[in-house]
N, C-alpha and C positions, 0 to 999 in steps of 0.2 A: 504494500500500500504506500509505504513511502518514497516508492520510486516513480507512483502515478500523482503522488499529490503533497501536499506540505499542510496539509489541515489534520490537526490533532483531531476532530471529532472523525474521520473517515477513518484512523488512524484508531482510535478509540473502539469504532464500528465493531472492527475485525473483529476484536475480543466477544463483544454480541455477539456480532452474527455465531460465534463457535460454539457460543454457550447456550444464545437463546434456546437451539434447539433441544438439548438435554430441558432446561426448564418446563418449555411448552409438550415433550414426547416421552418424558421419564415415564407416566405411569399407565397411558397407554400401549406403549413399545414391552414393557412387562407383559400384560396382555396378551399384545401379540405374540408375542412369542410363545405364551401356555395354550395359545389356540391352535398358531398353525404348527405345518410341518418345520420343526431348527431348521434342520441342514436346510430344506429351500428357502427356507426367510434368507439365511448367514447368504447363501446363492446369489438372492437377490439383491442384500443389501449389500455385497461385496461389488455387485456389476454395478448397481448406482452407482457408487463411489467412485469406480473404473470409470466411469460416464464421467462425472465430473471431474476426475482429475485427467482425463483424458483432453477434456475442451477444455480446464485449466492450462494443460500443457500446451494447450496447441495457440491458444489466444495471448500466450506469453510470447512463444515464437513469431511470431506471425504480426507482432506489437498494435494486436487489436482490443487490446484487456483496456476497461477501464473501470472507474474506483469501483461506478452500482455494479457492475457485470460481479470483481471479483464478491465485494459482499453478497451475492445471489449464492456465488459457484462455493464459498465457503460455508455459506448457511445449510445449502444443498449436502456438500458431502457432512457437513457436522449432522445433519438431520437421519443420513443414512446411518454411521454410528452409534448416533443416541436412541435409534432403531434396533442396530443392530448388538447392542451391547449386552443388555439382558438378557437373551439368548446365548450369549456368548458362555454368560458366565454359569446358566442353565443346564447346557451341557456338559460342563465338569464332570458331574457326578458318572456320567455314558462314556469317557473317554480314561481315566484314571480309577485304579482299583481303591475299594474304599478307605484301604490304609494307608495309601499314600494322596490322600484327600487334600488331605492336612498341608503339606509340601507343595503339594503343585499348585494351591490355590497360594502361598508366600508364593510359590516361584512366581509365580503371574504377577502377582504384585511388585514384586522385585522388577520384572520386565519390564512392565508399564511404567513403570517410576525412574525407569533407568532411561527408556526411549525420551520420556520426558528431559531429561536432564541432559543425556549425549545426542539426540538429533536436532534439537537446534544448530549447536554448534560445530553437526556435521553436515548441516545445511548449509552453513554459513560457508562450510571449505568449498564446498560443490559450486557454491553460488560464484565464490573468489574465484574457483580455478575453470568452470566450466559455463557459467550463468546461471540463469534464473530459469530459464525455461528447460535447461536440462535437470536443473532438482526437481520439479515438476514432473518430467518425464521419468525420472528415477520412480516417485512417488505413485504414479500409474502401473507398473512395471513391478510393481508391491503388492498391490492389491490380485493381478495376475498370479503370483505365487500362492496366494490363501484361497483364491475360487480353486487353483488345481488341484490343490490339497483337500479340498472341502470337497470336490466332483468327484473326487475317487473314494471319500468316506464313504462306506457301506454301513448306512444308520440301521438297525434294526426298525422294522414296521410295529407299533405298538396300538392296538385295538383298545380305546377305552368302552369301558362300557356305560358309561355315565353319557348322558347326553350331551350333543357339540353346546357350550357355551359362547356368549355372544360378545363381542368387544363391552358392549355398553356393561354387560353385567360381571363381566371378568373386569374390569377397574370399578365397579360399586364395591366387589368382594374386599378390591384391593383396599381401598378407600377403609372397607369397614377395619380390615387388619392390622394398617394405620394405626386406627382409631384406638383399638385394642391394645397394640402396642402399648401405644403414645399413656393413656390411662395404667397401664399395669405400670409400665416406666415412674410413672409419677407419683402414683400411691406406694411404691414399693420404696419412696427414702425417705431415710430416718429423721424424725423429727427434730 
């Protein structure tokens, strides 16, 4: 964004636009993901993202980007994430044995916290030595690596017997769970 404009609030934007979506999709994107099929949500929300980071890459190259486009293209993939994240972390339990539950959910974290802290600054090398529009391209070229990984997952098919639940009432549930939470949380310290 700084390289499209000199105004702190466009500059400020970006940070929205990344987050808004987690705000506005946290408790329906749960949902989502106890309804449909994981592996084809993770599928699909892994191509969004490919989509946008695709036409991010390309509109960098091409020096047709400007400030609304990128805050679209970055609400866009934040939106596919904050989609596909709850699923992510949903499938733990289908991919790692129950004793080692425990570890692999640190290791995720560990990872996560790590990318946060070293891809900036490996961004930054890309950017110095190759441009902008090749860390973009890098960035595309990522999300490819996790659909082929996910495409050849052979999920087992699971038949509930309980009837399909609806968006609307799979976040009321959630909502109430919350609530339940939040009440036990607070009646349970000490005076």
């Amino acid at each position: 964004m700084t390289s499209l404009t000199t105004s702190p609030m466009y500059v400020a934007l970006i940070q929205t636009a990344s987050a808004l979506s987690f705000f506005v999709l946290a408790l329906p994107a749960g949902s989502i993901g106890d309804i449909f099929d994981r592996r084809q949500l993770i599928l699909r929300t892994e191509s969004w993202m490919l989509g946008m980071a695709i036409v991010l890459a390309a509109t960098m190259i091409t020096h047709t980007m400007t400030s609304w486009l990128l805050l679209l293209l970055t609400f866009g993939l934040s939106a596919g994430d904050a989609i596909e994240a709850p699923t992510w972390r949903a499938i733990f339990p289908e991919l790692v044995p129950k004793e080692d539950l425990t570890p692999a959910l640190a290791l995720n974290g560990i990872e996560f916290n790590l990318a946060r802290a070293v891809g900036p600054g490996l961004a930054g090398l890309i950017i110095a030595v190759a441009g902008v529009g090749t860390a973009f391209v890098l960035n595309a070229l990522s999300f490819m690596g996790v659909i082929g990984v996910i495409a050849r997952w052979k999920r087992p098919a699971r038949k509930s017997q309980l009837p399909a639940e609806t968006l609307g009432g799979a976040t009321i549930a959630a909502l109430r769970a919350i609530r339940r939470t939040f009440r036990r949380c607070c009646s349970a310290r000490p005076a």
